[in-house]
C-alpha positions as CSV (number, residue, x, y, z in Angstrom):
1,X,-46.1,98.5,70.5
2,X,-42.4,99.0,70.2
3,X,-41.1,101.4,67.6
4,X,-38.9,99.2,65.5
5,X,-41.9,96.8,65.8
6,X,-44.6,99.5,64.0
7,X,-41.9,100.5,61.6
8,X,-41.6,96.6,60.7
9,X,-45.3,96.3,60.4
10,X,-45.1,99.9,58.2
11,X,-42.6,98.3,55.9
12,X,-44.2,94.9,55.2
13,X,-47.2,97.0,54.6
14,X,-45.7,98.9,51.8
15,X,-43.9,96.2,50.6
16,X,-47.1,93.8,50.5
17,X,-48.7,96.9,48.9
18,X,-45.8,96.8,46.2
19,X,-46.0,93.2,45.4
20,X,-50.1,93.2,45.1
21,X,-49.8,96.2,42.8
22,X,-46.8,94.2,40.8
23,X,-49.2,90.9,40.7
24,X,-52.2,93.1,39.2
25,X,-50.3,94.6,36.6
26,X,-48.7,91.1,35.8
27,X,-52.7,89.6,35.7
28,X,-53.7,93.0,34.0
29,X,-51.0,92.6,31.6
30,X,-51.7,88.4,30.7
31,X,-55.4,89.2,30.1
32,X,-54.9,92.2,27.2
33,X,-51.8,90.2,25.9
34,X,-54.9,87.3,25.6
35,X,-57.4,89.5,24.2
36,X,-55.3,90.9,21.7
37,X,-53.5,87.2,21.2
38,X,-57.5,86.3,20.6
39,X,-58.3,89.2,18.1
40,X,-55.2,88.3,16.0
41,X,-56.1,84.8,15.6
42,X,-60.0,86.3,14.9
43,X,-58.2,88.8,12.0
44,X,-55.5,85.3,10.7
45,X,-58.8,83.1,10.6
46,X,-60.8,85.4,8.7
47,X,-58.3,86.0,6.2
48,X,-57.7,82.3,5.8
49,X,-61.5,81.7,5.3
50,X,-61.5,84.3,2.5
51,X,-58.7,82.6,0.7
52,X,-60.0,79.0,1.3
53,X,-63.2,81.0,-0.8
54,X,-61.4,82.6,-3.1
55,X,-59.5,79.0,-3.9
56,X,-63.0,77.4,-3.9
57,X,-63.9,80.2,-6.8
58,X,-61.1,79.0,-8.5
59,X,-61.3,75.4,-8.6
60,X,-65.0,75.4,-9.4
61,X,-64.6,77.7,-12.7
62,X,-62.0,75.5,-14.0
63,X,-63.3,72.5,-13.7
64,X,-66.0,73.8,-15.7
65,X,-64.2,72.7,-18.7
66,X,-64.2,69.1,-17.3
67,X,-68.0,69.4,-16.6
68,X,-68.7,70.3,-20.3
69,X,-66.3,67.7,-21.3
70,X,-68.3,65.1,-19.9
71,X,-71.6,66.1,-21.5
72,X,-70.0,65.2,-25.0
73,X,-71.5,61.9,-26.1
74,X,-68.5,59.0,-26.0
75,X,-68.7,55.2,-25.9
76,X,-70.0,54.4,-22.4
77,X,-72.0,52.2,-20.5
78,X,-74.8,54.3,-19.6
79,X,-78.6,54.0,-21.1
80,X,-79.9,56.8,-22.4
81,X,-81.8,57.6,-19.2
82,X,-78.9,57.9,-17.4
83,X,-77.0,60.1,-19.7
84,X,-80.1,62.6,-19.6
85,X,-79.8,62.4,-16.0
86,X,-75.8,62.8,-16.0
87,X,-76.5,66.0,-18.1
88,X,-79.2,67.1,-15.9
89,X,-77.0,66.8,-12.7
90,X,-73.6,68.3,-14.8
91,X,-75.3,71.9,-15.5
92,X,-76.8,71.6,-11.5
93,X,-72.9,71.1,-10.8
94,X,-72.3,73.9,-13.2
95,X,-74.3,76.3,-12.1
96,X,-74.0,75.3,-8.2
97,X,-77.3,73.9,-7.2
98,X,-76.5,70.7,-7.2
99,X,-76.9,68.7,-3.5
100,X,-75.5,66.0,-1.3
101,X,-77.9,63.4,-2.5
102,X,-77.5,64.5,-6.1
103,X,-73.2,64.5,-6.0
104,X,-73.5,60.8,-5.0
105,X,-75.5,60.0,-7.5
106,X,-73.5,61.7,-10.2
107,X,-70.5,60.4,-8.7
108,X,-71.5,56.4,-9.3
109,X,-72.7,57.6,-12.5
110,X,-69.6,58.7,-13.6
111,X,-67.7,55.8,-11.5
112,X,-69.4,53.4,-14.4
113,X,-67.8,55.9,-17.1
114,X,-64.8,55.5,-15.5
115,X,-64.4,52.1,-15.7
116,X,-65.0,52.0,-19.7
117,X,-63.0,55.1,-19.8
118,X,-60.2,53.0,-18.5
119,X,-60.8,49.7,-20.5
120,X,-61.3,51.6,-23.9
121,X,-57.8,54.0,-22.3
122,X,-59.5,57.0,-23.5
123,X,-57.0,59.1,-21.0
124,X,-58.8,62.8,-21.9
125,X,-62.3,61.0,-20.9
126,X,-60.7,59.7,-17.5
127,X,-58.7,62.7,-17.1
128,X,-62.1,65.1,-17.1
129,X,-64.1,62.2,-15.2
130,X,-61.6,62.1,-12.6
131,X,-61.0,65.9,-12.1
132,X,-65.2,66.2,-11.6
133,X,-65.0,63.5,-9.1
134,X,-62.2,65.7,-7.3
135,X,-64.8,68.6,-7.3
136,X,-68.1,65.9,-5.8
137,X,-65.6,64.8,-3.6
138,X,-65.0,68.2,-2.2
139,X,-68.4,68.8,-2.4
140,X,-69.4,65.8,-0.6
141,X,-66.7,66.6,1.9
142,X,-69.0,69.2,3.4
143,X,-71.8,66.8,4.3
């Protein structure tokens, strides 16, 4: 083989060698700008779990003024059954042991306050009726 032909070879050897050492630190470099993309996003969710918690915490301690609003006696359609079992599933909402099935039925129980709330415009009655439906309705959000 001719010289200039084995030098030829020699440099497109080196210069392949170049390029494939170029393209493995570009793939080397993509994959732990990825990871550590991945991580950060880990770390940001994390955080934003902890303050959708935290805003959670907040929410359910003060709507527990509503809640004991609403176990006050006022004009409403409800028998007396169904304010005993309003009460019952108030303090469950209170003290957080109240479930799916349970919020829906507290929620039409308190729809049919609502609606004589409204007629008889008792606005601090609707007001703490509608703020506890806020709360089954995030609750009920989770099913």
């Amino acid at each position: 083989m001719p010289l200039w032909l084995q030098i030829a070879v020699g440099i497109l050897t080196i210069a392949g060698g170049i390029i494939g050492f170029g393209v493995a630190i570009g793939y080397i470099s993509y994959f732990m700008t990825r990871t550590q993309i991945l991580e950060e996003m880990k770390k940001l969710e994390e955080r934003i779990d902890k303050r959708i918690d935290k805003i959670k915490e907040n929410i359910e301690s003060n709507f527990k003024i509503f809640i004991q609003a609403l176990k006050k006696e006022f004009s409403n359609p409800l028998s007396e059954e169904e304010r005993k079992r309003k009460n019952e599933l108030l303090y469950k909402l209170e003290i957080k042991t109240l479930t799916i099935e349970e919020a829906k039925e507290l929620k039409n129980i308190l729809q049919k306050e609502l609606e004589e709330a409204q007629k008889q415009r008792d606005t601090a009655t609707i007001i703490a009726i509608v703020a506890v439906l806020i709360l089954l309705a995030f609750i009920l959000s989770k099913e």
